[in-house]
N, C-alpha and C positions, 0 to 999 in steps of 0.2 A: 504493500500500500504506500511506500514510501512515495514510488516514482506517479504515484497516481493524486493531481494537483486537486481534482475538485474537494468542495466540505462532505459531500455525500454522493451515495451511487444512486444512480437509477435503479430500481427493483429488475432483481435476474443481473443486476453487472459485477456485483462483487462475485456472486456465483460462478460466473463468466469466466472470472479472473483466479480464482482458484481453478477451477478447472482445466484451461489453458497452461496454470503455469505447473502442476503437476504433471501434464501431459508431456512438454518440453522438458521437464526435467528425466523424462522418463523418455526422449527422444522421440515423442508420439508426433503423427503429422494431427493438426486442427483443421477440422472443416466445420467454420462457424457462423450462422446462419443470426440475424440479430435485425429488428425491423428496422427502417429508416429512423435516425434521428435521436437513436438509443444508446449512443457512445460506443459502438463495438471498436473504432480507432483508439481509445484508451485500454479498451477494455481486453486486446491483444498486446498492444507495447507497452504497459504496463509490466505485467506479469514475463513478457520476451527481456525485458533490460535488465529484469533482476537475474532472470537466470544466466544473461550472458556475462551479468556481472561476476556472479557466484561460476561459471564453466571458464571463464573467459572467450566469450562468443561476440563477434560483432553482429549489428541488427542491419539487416537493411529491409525499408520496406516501400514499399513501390506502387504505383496506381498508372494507369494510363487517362485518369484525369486530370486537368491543370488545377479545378478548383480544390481539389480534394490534395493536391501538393501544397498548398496555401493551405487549408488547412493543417496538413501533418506539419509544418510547418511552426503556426500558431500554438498547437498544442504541447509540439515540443519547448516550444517556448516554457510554456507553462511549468512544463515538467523538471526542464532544469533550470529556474528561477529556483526551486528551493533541496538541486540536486550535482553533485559533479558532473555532469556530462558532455562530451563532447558530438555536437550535430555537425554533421556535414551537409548539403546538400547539393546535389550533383545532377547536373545537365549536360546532354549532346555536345562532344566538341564542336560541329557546327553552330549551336546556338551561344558558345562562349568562344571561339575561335576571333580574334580582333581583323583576322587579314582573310575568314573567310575561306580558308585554305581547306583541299579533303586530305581524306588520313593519310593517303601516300605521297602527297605533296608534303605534308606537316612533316612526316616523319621525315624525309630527305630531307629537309631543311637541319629537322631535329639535331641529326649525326651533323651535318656540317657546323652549327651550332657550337655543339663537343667541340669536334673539330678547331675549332676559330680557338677554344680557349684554352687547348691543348697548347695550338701555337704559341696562345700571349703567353701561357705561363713559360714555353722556352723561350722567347723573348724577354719574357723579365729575366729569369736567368741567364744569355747570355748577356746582358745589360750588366747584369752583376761582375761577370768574365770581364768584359772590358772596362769596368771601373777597376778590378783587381788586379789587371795588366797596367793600368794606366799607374795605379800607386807600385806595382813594384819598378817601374820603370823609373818613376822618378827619385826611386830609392838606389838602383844600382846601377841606371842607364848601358842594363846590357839590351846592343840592336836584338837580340833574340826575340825578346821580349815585344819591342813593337810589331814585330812580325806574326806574333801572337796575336797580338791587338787586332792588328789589319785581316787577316784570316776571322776571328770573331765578329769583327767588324760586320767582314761579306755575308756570314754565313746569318746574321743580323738584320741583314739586306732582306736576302731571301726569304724572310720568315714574315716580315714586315708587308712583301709583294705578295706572298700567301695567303697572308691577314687581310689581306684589301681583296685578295679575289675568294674569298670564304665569307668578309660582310656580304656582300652582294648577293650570296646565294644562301645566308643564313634566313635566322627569325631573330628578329633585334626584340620583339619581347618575351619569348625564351630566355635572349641574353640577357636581358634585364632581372628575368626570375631568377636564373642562374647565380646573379650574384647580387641579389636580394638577400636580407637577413632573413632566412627561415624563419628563427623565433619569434621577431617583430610579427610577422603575418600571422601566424601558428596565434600569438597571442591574441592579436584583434580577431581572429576567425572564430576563437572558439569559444571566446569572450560574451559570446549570443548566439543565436542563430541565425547565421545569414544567408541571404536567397540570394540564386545566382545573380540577379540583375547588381544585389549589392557587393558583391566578388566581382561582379566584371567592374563597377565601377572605381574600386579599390584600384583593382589594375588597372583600367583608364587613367589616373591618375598619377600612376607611378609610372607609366608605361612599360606595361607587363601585359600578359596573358592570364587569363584569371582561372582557364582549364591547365594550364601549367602549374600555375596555385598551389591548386584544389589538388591536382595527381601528387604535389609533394605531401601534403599534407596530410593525405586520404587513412595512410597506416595507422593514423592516430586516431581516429573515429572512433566512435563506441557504436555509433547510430546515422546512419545513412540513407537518404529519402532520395529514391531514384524513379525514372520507372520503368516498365514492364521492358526495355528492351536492355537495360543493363544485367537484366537475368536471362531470362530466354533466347536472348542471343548467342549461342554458347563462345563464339569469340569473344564478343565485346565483356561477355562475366569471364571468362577465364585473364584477358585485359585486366576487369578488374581487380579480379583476384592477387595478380602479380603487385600491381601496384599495392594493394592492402596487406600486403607482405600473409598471405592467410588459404588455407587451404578448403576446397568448399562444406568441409564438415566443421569448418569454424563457424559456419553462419548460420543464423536464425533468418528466414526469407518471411515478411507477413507481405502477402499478395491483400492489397484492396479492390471492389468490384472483380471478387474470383472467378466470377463467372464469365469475362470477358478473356480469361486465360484459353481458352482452347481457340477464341476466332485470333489474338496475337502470335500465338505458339503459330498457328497458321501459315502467315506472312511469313515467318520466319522458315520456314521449311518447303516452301516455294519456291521454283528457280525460272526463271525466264532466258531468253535468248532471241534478239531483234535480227529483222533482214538486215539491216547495217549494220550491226556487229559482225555480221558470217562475210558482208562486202569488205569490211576493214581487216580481218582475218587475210582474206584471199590476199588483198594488196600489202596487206605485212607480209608474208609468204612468198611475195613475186619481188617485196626489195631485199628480202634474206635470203634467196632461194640458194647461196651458196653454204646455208646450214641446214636444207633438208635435201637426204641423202635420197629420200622417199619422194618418187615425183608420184605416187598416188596420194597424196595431202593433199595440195591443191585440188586436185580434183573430186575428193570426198568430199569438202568444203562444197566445190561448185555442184556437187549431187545435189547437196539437202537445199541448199540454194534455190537452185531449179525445182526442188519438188516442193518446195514452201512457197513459191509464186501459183506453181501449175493449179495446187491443192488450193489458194485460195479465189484464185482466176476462176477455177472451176465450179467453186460453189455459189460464185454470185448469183441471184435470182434476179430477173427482169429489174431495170430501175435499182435495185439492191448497190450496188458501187458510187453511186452517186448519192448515196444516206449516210454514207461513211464519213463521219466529221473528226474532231480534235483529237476527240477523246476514240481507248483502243473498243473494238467494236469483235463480240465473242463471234466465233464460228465454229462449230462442231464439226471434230474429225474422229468421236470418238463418241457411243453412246455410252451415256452414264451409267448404263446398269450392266451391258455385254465386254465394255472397256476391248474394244476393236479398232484401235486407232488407226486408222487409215494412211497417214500422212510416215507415220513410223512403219506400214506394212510397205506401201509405197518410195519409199527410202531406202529399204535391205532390198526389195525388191529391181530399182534400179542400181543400188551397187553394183548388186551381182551382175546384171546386167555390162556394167564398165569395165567388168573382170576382179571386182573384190569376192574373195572366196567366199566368207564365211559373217557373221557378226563377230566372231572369234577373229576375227584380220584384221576386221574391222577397230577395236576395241583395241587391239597390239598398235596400230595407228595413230590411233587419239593418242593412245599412252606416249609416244612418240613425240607428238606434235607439242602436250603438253609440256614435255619435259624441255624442248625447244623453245618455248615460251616463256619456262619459270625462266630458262635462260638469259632472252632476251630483258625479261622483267630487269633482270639482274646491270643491265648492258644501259638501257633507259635507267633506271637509277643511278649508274655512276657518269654517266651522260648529263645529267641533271646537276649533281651534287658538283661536278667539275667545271658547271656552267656552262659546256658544249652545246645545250640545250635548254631554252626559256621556259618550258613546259615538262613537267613529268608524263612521259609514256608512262602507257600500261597495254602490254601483250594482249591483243584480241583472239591470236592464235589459241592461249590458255585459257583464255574465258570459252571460246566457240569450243573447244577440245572436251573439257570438263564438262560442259553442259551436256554435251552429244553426248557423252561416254555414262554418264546417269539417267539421259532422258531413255535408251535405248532400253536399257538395266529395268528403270520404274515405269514406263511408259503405260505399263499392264497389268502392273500392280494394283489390287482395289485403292487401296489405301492413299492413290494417288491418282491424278483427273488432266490429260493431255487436252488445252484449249489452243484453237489458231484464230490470235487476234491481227485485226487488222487497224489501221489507221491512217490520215491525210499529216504529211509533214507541212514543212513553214512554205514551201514549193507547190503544192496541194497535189502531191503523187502520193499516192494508196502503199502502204508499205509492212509489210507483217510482223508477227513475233510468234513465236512457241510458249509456250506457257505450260509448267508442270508442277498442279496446283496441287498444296497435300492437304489430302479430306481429314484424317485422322491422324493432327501431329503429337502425338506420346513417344513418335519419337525423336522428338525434341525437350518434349514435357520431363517422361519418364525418365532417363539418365541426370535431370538436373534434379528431380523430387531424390532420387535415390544417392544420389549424392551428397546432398544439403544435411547439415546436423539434423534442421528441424523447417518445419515450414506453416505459419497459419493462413490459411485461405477462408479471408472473410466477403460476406455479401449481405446484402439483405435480400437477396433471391437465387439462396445455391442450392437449397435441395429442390431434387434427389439428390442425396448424396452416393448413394452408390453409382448414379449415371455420372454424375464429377470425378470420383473415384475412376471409374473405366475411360472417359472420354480421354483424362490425362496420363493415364498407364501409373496411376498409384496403387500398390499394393505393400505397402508399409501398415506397421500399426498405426490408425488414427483414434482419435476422440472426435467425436461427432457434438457438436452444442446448435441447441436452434430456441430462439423463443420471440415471439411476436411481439408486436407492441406492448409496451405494459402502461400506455397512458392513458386518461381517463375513457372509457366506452364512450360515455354521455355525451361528450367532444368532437364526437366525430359517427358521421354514415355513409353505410356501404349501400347504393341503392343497385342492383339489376332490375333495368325497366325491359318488359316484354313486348320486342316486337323481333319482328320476323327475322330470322336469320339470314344478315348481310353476304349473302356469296357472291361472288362475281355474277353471276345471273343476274344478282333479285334489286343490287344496289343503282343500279338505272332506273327502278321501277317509281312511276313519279307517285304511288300511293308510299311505299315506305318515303322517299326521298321527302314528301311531307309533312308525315311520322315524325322523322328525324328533326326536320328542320323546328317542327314546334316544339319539342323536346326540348329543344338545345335553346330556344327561346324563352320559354318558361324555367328555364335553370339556368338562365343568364338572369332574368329577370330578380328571382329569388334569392340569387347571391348575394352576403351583404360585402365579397371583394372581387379580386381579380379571378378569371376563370382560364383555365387549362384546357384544350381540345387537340386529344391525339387521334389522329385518324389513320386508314392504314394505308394510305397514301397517301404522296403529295399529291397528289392530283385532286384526292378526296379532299384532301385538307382547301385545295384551293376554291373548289366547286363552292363548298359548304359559304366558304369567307364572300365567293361574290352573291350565293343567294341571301347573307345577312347582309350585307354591307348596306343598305338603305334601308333596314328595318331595325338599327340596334342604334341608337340615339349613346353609344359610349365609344370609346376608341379601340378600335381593332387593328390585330399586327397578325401577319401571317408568316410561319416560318417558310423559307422556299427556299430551292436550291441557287445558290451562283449571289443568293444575299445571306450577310453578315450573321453569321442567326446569336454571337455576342451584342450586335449592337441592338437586334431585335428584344433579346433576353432581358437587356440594362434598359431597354425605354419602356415594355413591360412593369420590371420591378418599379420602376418610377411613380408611376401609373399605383399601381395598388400598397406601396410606402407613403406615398399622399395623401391615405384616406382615398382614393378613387375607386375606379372599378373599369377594368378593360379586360378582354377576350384574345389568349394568343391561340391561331390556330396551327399546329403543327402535328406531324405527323411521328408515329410509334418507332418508326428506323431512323430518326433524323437521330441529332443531338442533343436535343432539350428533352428526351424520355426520361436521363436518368443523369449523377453525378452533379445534378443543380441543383440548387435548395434555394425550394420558395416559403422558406420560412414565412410566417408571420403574414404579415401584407401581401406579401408579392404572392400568393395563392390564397384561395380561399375554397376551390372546388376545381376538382380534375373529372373529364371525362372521356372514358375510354368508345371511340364510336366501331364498334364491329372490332372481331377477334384480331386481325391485321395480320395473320399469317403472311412473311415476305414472299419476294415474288419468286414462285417454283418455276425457277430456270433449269439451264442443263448445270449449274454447278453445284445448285444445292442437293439435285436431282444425283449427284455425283456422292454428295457426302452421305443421303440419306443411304445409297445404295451401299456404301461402303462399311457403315456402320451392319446393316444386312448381312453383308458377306463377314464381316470380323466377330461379332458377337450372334444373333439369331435374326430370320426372317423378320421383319416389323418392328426391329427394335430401332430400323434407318429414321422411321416418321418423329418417334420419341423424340430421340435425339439430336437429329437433325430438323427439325423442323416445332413438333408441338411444343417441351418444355422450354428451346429457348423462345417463343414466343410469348408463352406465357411469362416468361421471365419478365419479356417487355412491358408486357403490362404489369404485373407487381411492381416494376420500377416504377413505371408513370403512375400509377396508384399513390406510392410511396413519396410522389413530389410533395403534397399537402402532410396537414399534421406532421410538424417536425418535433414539436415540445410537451410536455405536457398541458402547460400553456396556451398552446394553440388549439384550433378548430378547424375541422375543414368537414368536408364530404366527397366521396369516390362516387362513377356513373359508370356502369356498364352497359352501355348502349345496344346488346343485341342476346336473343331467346338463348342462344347457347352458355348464357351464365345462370340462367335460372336453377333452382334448388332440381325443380322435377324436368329438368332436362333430358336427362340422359334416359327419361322413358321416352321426351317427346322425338327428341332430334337422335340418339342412339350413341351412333362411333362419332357426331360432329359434335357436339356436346362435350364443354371444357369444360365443367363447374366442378368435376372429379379431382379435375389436374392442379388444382390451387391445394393448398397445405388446408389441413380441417379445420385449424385454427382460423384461418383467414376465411375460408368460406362460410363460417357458421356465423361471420357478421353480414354476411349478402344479403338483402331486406328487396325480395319480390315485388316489385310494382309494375301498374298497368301504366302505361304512358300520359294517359288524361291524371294520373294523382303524384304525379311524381311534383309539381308545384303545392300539391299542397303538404306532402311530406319534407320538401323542402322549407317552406316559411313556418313549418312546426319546430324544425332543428334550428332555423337561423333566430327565430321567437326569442327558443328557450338560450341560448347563446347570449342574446342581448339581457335579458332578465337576469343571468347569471354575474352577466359585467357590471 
């Protein structure tokens, strides 16, 4: 209880916290499940700091949201106002980088860097040499001696002309960090908690690097607020690792919003490869061709080449090439449930055709070209560092190599989903990529859970936990913790209003579309603040906003894509922190579903319009099928599709009632939330799939009373203030 700053817990937190911190002391993994607004950020780092105290474990804990880093932030605060602790917090060298540079530019600077100070310090010493020549010279004036000097001299020269063509191709705030007083910094760093904006400014001011900083410093951390890609990335955590001088069983990992771990692990387990990548290959290859011994390279290169044109020429449909805009546009080579990719049968198929034997030749090749590549990497780097070169190459050969030599391997793997995208460049020519997207990353996940000392994974919408458990490839011992709201009942309602189940059919139909529309009228009407409207499209969302927009006499905001949806979010809050009342309407996949907090004002009433299942394309169509094939028949829909949806909506649920303090009320706008659903509507029917606790506040209404069960609750709300 030390590290934990408030005067009291919330009911179920101290429980929380015992719980969690037995389990880590016992190496248990935490899967902990805790409603919105119930302190589960304390109520894991807490009980993690002391045990890393008592193990000697550093914390790192991570979110892929910004607000939710502002927060870890604040409450660190908190925590060591009345505690020794050292916070770090740590951001993308991109986003602290002062010149802008990528990693392999940085690091070539890095070594010359070293480099440059290597020099000065023989430079100061031979400095010292010829001040030493000089006084014995004028001590015994033997010529020997000057000639000492004069050789020192030269060789002084030299070091000096080194020095000047090493700044040019250094990082002058490296060098500046370099010989920076470590402790000075070390001591304002850890002196509070500071955010990276106040780390970069520090070094803006000293002219320094502020992710230079931070890497010196990082070993001395207790507690470290990063996010989801300084773990799941396995280079960028094994990076970290080195710097933290620490081995991955030193660490305590708390995951925030866990449920967002399997769509991140995702990305990360992903590989692509553009038609101008495979173009840049070929032309790297034709200015070295006196390092490959193999003239069938080029030409395997110009294979996939030509069958990555042929394959997407060939798919166009009427008009279809002319829809093609910015952004990459999917094409199936590959059904998501038989995984017959076309574009890789047609690829060995014309090898062989060219005279490559086997995929086995194939494969000895790559490995070939690869190794030609790390080569050249190698060649561009010291090209770079010597100033030869104004620009750090990097080998396309190695990139185009490596990618064939896996896409070949996983192409037909369930567990993995072959897409051929296409897109228009800045020229407006149609141009491809490959894409090998992974349906089920555990095995990205798995190796770093089983690694890690300990790990808590919190959410307010993680169970099932056993489908969390499988999706990730955990099978360690966990402790499982779950408990709902524990703030006033009285405070807050659940209403499911009964009307007809929104399918893509029935939501054109202009008798529901005016169902809806009054619904939404009469619980704008009743609110005494700001109101929430997630729909399950943008498109819905948009329809709904122009058939209110001349009938709602308050201010409405619509989230939409290609606008700002922070600045939408702050002129919202504005709005209902004024004592006002306005209407945002947005959609259940955007980004204002979940990780915002409409405390207080800035919400007063969320409503869910229709179940919002996302759109069943051929990739999700790819994971549902995959999860099929890896665990059992039907288990694809579960997990790929029904429970994270419902996730979605427990989160948008979850925007209102943050305190006990607060007030709000939840709408679930369609028959399939209803209690007697699942005799009416059967398998379509979600009211099963929400936790018991949370469905047995659902309160059935007809559409015509849903106004008046609202001005009962907002009544009794005012009566109580």
């Amino acid at each position: 209880m030390k590290y934990f700053p408030k005067e009291v817990c919330y009911p179920n937190q101290k429980e929380a916290m015992d719980s969690i911190h037995s389990a880590l002391l016992a190496k248990e993994m935490v899967l902990f499940e805790g409603a919105c607004g119930t302190g589960k950020t304390l109520s894991a780092l807490a009980p993690a700091l002391d045990v890393g105290k008592q193990l000697d474990k550093t914390i790192i804990i991570a979110t892929n949201v910004h607000q939710q880093m502002v927060q870890f932030i604040n409450e660190a605060r908190e925590i060591r106002s009345s505690n020794d602790l050292k916070v770090m917090v740590f951001k993308g060298k991109r986003t602290m980088c002062p010149i802008e540079a990528d990693y392999e530019e940085c690091d070539a600077k890095r070594e010359n860097t070293f480099d440059l100070m290597d020099v000065e310090r023989e430079m100061h010493l031979k400095k010292q040499e010829i001040k030493s020549a000089n006084d014995d010279y004028k001590k015994s004036k033997d010529p020997a001696t000057i000639e000492l000097r004069n050789a020192l001299a030269t060789e002084l020269d030299n070091l000096e002309r080194k020095a000047r063509q090493l700044r040019d191709r250094s990082c002058n705030h490296l060098y500046e960090v370099l010989r920076y007083d470590s402790e000075t910094f070390r001591s304002w760093l850890f002196d509070d908690v500071r955010s990276p904006e106040e780390v970069n400014e520090f070094a803006y001011d000293h002219g320094m690097c502020g992710y230079e900083l931070l890497k010196r410093e990082i070993k001395h951390a207790d507690l470290l607020i990063g996010n989801y890609h300084h773990i799941l990335n396995p280079d960028i955590f094994s990076t970290l690792l080195r710097w933290m001088d620490r081995d991955p069983e030193d660490v305590i990992a708390i995951f925030d919003e866990a449920h967002n771990i399997e769509s991140a692990a995702r990305s990360h387990a992903s590989i692509t490869v553009t038609e101008r990548s495979i173009e840049r290959a070929i032309a790297e290859i034709e200015a070295n061709i006196e390092m490959f011994n193999e003239e069938d390279i080029p030409k395997l290169f110009n294979t996939l080449l030509e069958v990555m044109r042929q394959t997407y020429e060939g798919r166009f449909k009427f008009g279809e090439r002319g829809r093609v805009g910015k952004n990459w546009y999917d094409m199936r080579i590959s059904d998501p449930y038989e995984r017959m990719d076309v574009l890789c049968t047609l690829f060995l198929r014309q090898a062989r055709g060219e005279g490559f034997a086997d995929e086995k030749e194939i494969q000895r090749l790559l490995s070939i070209a690869s190794d030609t590549g790390a080569k050249l990497d190698e060649i561009y780097r010291e090209q770079y560092k010597k100033g030869l070169s104004k620009v750090l190459k990097q080998s396309h050969i190695r990139y185009v190599s490596d990618f064939l030599s896996s896409y070949l391997v996983l192409s037909g793997n369930p567990k993995y989903y072959p897409i051929l995208n296409v897109r228009r460049d800045m020229n407006d020519e149609v141009y491809g990529r490959i894409e090998l997207t992974s349906c089920i990353p555990n095995n990205i996940t798995k190796p770093m859970f089983d690694s890690l000392y300990s790990a808590v994974l919190m959410s307010a919408t993680l169970r099932p936990f056993d489908m969390i458990r499988k999706a990730l490839g955990i099978d360690r011992e966990t402790c499982e913790i779950s408990y709902g709201t524990s703030f006033p009942l009285e405070r807050r309602r659940t209403l499911a209003v009964s009307i007809p189940p929104l399918f893509s059919r029935s939501r054109d139909d202009p008798q529901n579309m005016q169902m809806i529309e009054q619904v939404l009228q009469d619980s704008i009407e009743m609110s005494d603040g700001n109101v929430i409207i997630f729909f399950q499209s943008s498109f819905e969302a948009k329809r709904y906003y122009m058939r209110l927009e001349d009938k709602l006499d308050i201010p409405l905001f619509l989230d939409e894509v290609g606008v700002s949806a922070q600045q939408v979010r702050q002129d919202f809050f504005r709005m209902g922190e004024g004592g006002g009342k306005a209407v945002l309407f947005a959609y259940l996949w955007g980004t204002l579903s979940e990780g915002v907090d409409y405390r207080d004002g800035r919400g007063r009433m969320v409503i869910v319009v229709g179940v919002g299942y996302p759109a069943l394309n051929d990739r999700l169509h790819a994971v549902e099928s995959a999860y099929d094939h890896v665990f059992e028949f039907g288990a694809g829909w579960e997990f790929a599709v029904q429970v994270p949806t419902i996730r979605k909506i427990r989160q948008a649920m979850g925007r209102v009632v943050r305190s006990p303090e607060d007030h709000g009320v939840r709408i679930l706008l369609d028959g399939r939330f209803l209690a007697d659903s699942p005799k009416r509507f059967g398998k379509y029917s979600v009211f099963n799939v929400f936790p018991e606790d949370e469905r047995d506040e659902f309160i059935d209404v007809e559409p015509d009373k849903v106004k008046f069960s609202l001005m009962n609750f907002f009544e009794d709300m005012r009566e109580q203030a």
